[in-house]
C-alpha positions in Angstrom: 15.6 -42.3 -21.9 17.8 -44.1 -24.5 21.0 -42.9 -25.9 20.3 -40.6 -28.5 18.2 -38.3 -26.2 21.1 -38.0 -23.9 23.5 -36.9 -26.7 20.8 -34.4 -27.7 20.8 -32.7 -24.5 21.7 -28.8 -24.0 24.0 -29.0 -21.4 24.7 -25.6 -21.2 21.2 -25.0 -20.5 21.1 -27.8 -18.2 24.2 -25.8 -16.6 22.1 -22.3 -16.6 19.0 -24.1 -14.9 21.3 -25.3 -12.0 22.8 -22.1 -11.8 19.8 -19.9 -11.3 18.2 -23.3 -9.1 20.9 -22.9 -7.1 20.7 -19.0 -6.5 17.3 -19.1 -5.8 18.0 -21.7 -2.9 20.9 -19.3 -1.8 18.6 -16.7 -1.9 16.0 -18.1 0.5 18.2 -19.1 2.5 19.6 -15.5 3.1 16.3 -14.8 3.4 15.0 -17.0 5.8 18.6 -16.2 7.9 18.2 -12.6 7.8 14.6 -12.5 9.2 15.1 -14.6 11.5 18.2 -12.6 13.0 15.5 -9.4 12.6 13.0 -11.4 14.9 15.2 -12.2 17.6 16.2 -8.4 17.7 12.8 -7.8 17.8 11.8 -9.7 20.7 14.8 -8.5 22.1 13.5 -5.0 21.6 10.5 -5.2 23.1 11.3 -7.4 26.1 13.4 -4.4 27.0 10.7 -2.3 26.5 8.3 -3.9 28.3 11.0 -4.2 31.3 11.1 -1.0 30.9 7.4 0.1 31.4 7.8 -2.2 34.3 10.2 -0.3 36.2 9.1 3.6 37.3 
């Protein structure tokens, strides 16, 4: 890259792009936090269960 293509650049476009980036990697995140949580309560649901069935 040489000078003049730097002085060209959008930066507020370059600012937008790292915004939604950024949002999108939050996002997933959350995501990946929230089902993960949901698993554990799942497991946790049906161990009692199954402890449950277990005892008459």
């Amino acid at each position: 890259m040489d000078a003049g293509s730097l002085a060209n650049l959008d930066w507020g476009a370059v600012a937008l792009v790292a915004i939604i980036g950024g949002g999108l990697v939050w996002g997933l995140f959350f995501f990946l936090r929230q089902n993960r949580a949901d698993l554990d309560s799942l497991q946790e649901t049906l161990a009692s269960d199954r402890d449950n069935e277990k005892t008459p």
